[in-house]
C-alpha positions as CSV (number, residue, x, y, z in Angstrom):
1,X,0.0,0.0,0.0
2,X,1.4,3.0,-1.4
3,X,1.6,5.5,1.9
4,X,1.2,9.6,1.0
5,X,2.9,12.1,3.3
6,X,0.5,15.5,3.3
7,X,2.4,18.8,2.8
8,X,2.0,21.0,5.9
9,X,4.0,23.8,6.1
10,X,6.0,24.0,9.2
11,X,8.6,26.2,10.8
12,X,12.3,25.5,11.3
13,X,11.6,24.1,14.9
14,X,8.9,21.7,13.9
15,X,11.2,20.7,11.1
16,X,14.2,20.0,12.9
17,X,11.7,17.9,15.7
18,X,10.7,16.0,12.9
19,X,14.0,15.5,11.2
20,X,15.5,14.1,14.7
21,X,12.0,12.0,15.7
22,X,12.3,10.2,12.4
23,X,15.5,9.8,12.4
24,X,15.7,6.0,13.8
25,X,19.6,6.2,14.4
26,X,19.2,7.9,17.4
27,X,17.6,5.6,20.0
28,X,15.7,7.9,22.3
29,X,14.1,11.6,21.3
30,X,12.1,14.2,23.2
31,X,10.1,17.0,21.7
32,X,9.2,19.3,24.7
33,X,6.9,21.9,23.3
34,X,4.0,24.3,25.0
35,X,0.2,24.1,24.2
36,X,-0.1,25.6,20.4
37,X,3.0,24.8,19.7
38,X,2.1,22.3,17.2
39,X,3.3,19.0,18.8
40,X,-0.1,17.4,17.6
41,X,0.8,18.5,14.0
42,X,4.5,16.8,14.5
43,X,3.5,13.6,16.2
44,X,0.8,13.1,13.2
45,X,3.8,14.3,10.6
46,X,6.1,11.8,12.2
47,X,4.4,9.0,12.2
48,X,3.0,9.5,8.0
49,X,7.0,10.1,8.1
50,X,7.6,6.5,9.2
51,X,4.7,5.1,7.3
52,X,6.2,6.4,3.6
53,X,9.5,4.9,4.7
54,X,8.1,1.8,5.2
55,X,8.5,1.5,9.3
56,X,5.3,-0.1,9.8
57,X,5.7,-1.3,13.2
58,X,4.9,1.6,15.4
59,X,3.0,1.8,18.1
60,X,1.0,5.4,19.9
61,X,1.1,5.1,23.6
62,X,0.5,7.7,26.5
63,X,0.8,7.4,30.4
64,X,-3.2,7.5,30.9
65,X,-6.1,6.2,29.6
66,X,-7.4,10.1,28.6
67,X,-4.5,11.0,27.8
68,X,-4.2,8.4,24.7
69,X,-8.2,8.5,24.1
70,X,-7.1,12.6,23.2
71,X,-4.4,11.2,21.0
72,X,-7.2,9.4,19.1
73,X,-9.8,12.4,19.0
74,X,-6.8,14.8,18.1
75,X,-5.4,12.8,15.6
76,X,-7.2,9.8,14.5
77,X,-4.4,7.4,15.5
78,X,-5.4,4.7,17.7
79,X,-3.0,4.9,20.7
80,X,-2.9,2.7,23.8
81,X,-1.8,3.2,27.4
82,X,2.3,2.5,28.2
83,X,0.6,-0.3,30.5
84,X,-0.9,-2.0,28.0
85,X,1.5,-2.1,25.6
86,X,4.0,-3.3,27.9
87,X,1.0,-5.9,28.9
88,X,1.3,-5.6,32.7
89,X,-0.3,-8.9,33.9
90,X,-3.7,-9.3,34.6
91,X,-4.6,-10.2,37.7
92,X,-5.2,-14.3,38.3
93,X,-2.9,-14.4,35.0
94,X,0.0,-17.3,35.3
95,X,2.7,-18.7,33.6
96,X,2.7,-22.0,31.3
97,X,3.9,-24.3,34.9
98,X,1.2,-22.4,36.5
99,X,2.8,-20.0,38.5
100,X,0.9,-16.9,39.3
101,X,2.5,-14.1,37.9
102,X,3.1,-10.7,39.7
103,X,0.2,-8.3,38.4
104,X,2.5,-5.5,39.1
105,X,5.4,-6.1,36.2
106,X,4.7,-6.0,32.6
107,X,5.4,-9.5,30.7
108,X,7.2,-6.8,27.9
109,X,11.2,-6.8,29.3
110,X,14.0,-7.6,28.1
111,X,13.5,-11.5,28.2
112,X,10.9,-10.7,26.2
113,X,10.4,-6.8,23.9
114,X,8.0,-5.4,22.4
115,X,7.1,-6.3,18.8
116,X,7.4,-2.4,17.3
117,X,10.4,-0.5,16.6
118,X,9.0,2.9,17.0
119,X,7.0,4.2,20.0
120,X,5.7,7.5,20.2
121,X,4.6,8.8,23.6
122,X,2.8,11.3,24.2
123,X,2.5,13.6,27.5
124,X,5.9,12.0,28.7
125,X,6.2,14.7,31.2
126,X,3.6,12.6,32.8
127,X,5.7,9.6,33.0
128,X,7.3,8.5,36.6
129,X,10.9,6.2,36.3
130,X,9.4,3.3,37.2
131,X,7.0,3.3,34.0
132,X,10.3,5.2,32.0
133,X,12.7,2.5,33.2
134,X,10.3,-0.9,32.0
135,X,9.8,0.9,28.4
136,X,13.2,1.1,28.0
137,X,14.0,-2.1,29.2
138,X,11.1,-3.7,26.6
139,X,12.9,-1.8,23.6
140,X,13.8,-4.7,21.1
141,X,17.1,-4.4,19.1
142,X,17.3,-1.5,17.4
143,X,14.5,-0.1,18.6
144,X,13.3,3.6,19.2
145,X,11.5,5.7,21.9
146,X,10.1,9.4,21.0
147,X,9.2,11.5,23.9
148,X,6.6,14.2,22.8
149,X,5.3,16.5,25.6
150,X,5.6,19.4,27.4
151,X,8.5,19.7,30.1
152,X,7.1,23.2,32.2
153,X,3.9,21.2,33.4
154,X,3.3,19.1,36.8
155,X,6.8,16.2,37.1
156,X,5.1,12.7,37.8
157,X,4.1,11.7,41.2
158,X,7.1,8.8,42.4
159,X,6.4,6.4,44.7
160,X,10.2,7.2,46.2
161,X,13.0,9.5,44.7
162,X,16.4,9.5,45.2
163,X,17.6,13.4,45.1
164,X,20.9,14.0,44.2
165,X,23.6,14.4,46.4
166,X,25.3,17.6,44.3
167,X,22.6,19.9,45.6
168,X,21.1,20.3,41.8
169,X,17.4,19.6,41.6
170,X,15.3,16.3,40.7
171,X,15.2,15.4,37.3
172,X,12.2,14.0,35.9
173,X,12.6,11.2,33.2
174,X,11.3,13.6,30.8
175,X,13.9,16.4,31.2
176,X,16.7,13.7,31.6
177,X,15.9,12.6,28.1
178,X,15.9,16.0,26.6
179,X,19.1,16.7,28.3
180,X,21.2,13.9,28.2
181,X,19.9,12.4,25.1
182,X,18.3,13.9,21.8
183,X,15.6,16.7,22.9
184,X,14.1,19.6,20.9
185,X,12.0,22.8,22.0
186,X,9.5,24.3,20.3
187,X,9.1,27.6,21.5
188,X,6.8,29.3,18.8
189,X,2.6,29.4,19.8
190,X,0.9,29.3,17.0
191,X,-2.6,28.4,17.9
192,X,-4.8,31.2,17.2
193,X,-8.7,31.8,17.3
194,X,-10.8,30.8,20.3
195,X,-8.6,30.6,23.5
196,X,-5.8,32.5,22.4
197,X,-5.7,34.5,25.2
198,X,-5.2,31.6,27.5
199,X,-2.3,30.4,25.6
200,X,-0.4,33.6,25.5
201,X,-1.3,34.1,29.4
202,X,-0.1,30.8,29.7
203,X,2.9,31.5,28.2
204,X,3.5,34.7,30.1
205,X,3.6,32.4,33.1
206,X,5.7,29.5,32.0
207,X,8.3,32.3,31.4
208,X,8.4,33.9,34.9
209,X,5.7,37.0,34.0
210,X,2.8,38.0,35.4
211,X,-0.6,37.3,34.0
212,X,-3.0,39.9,33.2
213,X,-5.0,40.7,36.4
214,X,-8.0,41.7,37.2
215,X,-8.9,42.3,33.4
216,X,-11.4,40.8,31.3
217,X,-10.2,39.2,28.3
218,X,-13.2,37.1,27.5
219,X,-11.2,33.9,27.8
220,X,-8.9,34.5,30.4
221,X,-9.5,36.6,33.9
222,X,-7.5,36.4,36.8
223,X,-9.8,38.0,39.9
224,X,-8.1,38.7,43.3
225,X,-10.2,38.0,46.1
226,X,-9.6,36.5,50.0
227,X,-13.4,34.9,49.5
228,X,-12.9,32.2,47.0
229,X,-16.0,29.9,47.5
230,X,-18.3,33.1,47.2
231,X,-16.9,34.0,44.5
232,X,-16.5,30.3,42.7
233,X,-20.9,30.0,43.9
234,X,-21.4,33.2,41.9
235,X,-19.7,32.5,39.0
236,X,-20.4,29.0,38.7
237,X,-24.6,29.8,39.1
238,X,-23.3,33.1,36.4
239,X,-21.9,30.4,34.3
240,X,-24.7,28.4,34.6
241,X,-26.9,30.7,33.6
242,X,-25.4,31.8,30.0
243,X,-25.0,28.1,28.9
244,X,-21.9,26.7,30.8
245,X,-22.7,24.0,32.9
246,X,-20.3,22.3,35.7
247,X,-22.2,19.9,36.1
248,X,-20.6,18.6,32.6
249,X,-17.6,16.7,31.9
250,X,-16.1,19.4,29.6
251,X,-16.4,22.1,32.2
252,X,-14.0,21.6,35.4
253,X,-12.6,23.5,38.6
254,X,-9.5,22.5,39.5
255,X,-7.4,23.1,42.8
256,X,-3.7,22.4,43.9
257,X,-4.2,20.4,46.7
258,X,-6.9,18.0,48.2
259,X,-7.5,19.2,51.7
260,X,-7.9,22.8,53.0
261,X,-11.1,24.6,53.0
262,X,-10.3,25.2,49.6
263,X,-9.1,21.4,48.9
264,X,-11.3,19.1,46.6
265,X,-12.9,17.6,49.4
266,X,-14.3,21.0,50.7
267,X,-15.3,22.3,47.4
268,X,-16.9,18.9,46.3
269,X,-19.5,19.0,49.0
270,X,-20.3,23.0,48.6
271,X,-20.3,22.4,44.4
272,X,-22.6,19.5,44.9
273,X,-25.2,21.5,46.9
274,X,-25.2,23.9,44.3
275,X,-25.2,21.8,41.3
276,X,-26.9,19.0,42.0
277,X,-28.9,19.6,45.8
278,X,-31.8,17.1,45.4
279,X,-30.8,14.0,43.3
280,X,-33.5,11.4,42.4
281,X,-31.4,8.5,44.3
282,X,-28.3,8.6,46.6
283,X,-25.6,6.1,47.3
284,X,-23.4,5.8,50.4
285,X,-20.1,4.4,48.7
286,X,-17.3,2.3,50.6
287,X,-14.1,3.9,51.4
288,X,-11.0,2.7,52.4
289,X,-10.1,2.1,56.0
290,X,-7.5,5.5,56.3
291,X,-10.1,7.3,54.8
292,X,-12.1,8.9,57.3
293,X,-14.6,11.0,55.2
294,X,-18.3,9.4,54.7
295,X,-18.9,10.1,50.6
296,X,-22.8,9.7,49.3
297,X,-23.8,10.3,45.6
298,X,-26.5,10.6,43.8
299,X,-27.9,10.2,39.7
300,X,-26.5,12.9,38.5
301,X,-23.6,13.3,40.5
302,X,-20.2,14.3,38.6
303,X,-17.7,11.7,39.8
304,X,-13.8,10.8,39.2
305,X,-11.8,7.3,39.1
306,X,-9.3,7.5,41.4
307,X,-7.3,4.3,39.8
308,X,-6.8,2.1,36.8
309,X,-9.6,-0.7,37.0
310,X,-9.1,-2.4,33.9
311,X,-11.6,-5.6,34.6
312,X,-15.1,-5.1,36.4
313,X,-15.5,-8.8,36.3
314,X,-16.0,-11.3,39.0
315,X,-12.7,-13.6,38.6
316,X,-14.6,-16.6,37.8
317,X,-16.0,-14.4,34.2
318,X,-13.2,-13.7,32.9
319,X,-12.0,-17.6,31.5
320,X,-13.7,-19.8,29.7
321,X,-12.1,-23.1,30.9
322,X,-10.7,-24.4,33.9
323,X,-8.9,-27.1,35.0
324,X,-9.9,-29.8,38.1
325,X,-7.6,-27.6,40.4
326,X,-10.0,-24.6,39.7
327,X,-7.2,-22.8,37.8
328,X,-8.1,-20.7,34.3
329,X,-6.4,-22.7,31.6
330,X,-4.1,-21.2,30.0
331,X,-4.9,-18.6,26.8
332,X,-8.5,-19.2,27.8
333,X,-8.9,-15.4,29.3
334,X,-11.5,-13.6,27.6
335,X,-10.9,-10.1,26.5
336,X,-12.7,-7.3,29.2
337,X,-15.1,-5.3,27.0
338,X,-14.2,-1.7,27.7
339,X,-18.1,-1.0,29.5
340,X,-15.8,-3.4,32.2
341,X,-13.0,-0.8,32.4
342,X,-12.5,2.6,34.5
343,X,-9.2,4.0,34.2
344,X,-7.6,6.7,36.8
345,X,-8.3,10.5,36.5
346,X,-11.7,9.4,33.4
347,X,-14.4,11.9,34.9
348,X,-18.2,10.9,34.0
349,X,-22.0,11.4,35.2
350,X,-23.9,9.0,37.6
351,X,-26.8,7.5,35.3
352,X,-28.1,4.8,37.4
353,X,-27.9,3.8,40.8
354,X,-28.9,-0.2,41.5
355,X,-31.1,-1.8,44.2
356,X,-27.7,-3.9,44.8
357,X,-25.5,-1.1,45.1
358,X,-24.5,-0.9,41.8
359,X,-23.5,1.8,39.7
360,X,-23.5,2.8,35.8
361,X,-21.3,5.8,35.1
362,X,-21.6,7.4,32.0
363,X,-17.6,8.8,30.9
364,X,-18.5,10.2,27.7
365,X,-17.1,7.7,25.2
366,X,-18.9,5.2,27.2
367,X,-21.0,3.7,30.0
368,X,-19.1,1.6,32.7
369,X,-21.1,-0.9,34.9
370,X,-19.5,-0.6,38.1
371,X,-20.5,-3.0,40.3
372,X,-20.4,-3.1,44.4
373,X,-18.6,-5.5,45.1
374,X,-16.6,-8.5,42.9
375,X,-14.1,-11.4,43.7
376,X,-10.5,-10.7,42.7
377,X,-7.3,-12.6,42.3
378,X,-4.8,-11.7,44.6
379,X,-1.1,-12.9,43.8
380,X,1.0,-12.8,45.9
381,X,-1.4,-15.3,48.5
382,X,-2.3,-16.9,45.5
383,X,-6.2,-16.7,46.7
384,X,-9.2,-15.2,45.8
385,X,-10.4,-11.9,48.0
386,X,-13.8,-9.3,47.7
387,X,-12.9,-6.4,46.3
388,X,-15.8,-3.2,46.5
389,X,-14.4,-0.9,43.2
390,X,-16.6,1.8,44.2
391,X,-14.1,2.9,46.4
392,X,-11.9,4.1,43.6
393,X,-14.9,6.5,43.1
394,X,-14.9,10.5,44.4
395,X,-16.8,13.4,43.9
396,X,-15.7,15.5,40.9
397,X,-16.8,18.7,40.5
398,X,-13.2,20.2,41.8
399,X,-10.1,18.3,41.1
400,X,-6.7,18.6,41.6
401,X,-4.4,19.5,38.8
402,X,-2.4,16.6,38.8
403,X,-5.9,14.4,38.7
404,X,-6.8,16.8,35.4
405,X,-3.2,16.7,33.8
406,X,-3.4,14.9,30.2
407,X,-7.6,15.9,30.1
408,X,-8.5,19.0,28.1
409,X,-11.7,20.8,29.2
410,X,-13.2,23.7,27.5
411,X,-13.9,26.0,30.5
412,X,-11.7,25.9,33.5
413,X,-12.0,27.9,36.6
414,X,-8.9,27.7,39.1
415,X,-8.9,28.4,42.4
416,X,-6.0,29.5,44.7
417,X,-5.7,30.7,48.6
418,X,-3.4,31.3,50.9
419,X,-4.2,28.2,52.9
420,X,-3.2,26.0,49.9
421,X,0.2,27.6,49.0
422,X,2.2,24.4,49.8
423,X,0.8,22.9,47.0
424,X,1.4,26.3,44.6
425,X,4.0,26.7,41.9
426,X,4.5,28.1,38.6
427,X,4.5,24.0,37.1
428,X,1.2,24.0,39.1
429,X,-0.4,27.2,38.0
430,X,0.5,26.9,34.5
431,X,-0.2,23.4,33.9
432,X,-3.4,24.1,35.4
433,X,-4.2,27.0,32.9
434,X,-3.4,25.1,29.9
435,X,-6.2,22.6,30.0
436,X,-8.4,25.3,28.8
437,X,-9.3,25.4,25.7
438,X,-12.2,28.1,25.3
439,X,-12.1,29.5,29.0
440,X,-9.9,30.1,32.1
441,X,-10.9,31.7,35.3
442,X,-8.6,32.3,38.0
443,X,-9.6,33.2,41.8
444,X,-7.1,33.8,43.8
445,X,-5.3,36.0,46.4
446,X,-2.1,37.9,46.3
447,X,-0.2,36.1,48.2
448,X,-1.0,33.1,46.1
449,X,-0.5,34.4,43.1
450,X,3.2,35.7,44.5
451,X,3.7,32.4,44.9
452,X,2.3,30.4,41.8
453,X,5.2,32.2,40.2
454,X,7.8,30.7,41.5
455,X,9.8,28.0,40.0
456,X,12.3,27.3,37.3
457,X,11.5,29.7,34.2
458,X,11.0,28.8,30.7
């Protein structure tokens, strides 16, 4: 099949990022860019790139579940999370003796790497060394890794880091590969129309400038204030009002930090009085046992997945043969439709609340049948335990910024205080302004916009 490679008209940056990500000498790439930038254009320019040259195995991947569902709606490439194309094992999954396998590591390693040469990643700034480390390690001979992403936004959350000893500061995997390997910047914004303002605040930010306050732009205000939920109330029922509704998926308030009076869990309960104050049917959902917080919900409710979920199923649905010991035969699993699957940070609507306790959440591309409670493999006791996945459900009319990094919304309202300035800096602040598209609000005080700029500059 004869492949054609459409002429798009780029600048010297986004010609020199695609010279070096096509390049497939060079082993490892990054191509760090901001929002309107054209890093969409490149990765789709790449890849057609690849195609004409006759480098058929390549493989789209991103850190999240969102994050390569907006590779798909941005560029019509199917893409697939790093887990599963490194195929993590499914839980109750074993080897060919029969040994369960550890659901934690990917079967993709170096004993056994991935069948594409070419991966492109997308939003790598997302990506945490653990995830990094087992993607390169799954490389086969000769293989290549392309970084795209943007390097000023939120670093990954570790489980542990090691900081150096030399008194410089932490290096993500992201930044290590665009300085110590191959890495490119595109500087240039280019986006223009609808929610240009936002882009050029945004970039005012990123470089160490202040934002244009208390002005309205029509898609970007930044309002000071010491009375943040009065003034989120107002302007969400304003909102409300002319056509934008909260209550939506594509609309989102997002915070720095969970707790304070200004923290998600705060915010949830006065948003969901406001948004949705008398739902049709409520739901007091499980939590886990540090959690100390009682969380109802109710049809209507806007709610969040709090962690990758990727089978629903009771273990005993999921094969379709066993043998006299009551273990799944091998290569008899049967593939998890995705109404089966919730993955971390996927916001949706509560459609239907059950007798039994169960749960249909509608996440735009699809409706998830959550169920109360389902038997689970467990590993390393080699047994089978209850599991109750609505635990891995929260409210969602606020969210943190690292919950919302990798999503796009279309009108974002962002809320700062004083109390929550442990949680502020100029990653935070501007990360959290680019996931606008068509609106940003900010609310904040000036001590906490003081400190929202601080941090390493562009």
């Amino acid at each position: 099949m004869k492949v054609e490679v459409k002429q798009i008209k780029l600048d010297v940056e986004q010609q020199h990022a695609v010279d070096l990500a096509t390049d497939i000498r060079k082993r490892i790439v990054g191509v760090s860019g901001p929002a309107g930038s054209g890093k969409t254009t490149i990765l789709k320019q790449v890849r057609e790139q690849l195609l004409y040259h006759k480098m058929q195995n390549v493989a789209f991947a991103a850190p999240t579940g969102k994050a390569a569902r907006r590779i798909k709606e941005a560029t019509g490439i199917p893409a697939t999370t790093i887990h599963k194309l490194l195929e993590y094992n499914r839980p109750g999954a074993r080897d060919e003796k029969g040994k369960a396998l550890d659901p934690t590591m990917p079967a993709r390693g170096r004993k056994n790497p991935l069948d594409q040469q070419v991966i492109l990643v997308d939003e790598y700034a997302m990506v945490n060394y653990e995830l990094h480390n087992n993607l390169i390690a799954a490389l086969p001979r000769g293989g290549c890794i392309r970084a795209f992403g943007d390097v000023y936004q939120l670093a990954p959350i570790e489980p542990y880091l090691v900081r150096p000893n030399n008194g410089q500061r932490y290096k993500t995997p992201f930044q290590k590969i665009l300085n110590e390997f191959v890495g490119t910047h595109l500087e240039t914004i280019y986006r223009q129309g609808e929610g240009s303002n936002i882009l050029r605040e945004a970039d005012l930010i990123r470089r160490g400038r202040m934002p244009t306050i208390n002005d309205d732009l029509g898609d970007f205000h930044v309002r000071i204030t010491d009375r943040p939920v009065d003034m989120l109330r107002k302007y969400v029922s304003q909102r409300y009002a002319n056509g934008v509704d909260f209550r939506q998926i594509e609309n989102q308030i997002i915070v720095p930090a969970k707790r304070s009076w200004v923290g998600t869990k705060a915010l949830n309960e006065v948003l969901r009085l406001l948004l949705n104050p008398s739902p049709a049917q409520k739901l007091s959902l499980p939590r886990q046992k540090w959690d100390k917080d009682k969380l109802t919900i109710g049809l209507g409710d806007k709610v969040v997945c709090t962690e990758n979920t990727y089978d629903l199923r009771d273990y005993t649905q999921r094969f379709d043969a066993w043998d006299r010991d009551g273990n799944p035969v091998l290569n008899s699993f049967i593939e998890c439709p995705e109404t089966k699957q919730m993955l971390n940070g996927e916001t949706g609507i509560v459609t239907q609340i059950y007798p039994d306790g169960s749960v249909d959440v509608d996440f735009g591309d699809r409706t998830v049948e959550i169920p109360a409670h389902m038997n689970e493999y467990w590993a390393k006791e080699d047994t089978i335990i209850d599991v109750y996945p609505l635990k891995a459900i929260d409210l969602a009319y606020a969210l943190t910024t690292h919950k919302c990094q990798g999503s796009e919304f279309a009108n974002t309202c962002y809320v700062l205080n004083k109390s929550t300035v442990y949680n502020q800096s100029r990653q935070n602040f501007y990360t959290a302004i680019t996931r606008a598209t068509t609106s940003a609000m900010i609310f904040t005080d000036q001590l906490s916009l003081r400190a929202s700029m601080k941090g390493p500059k562009a």
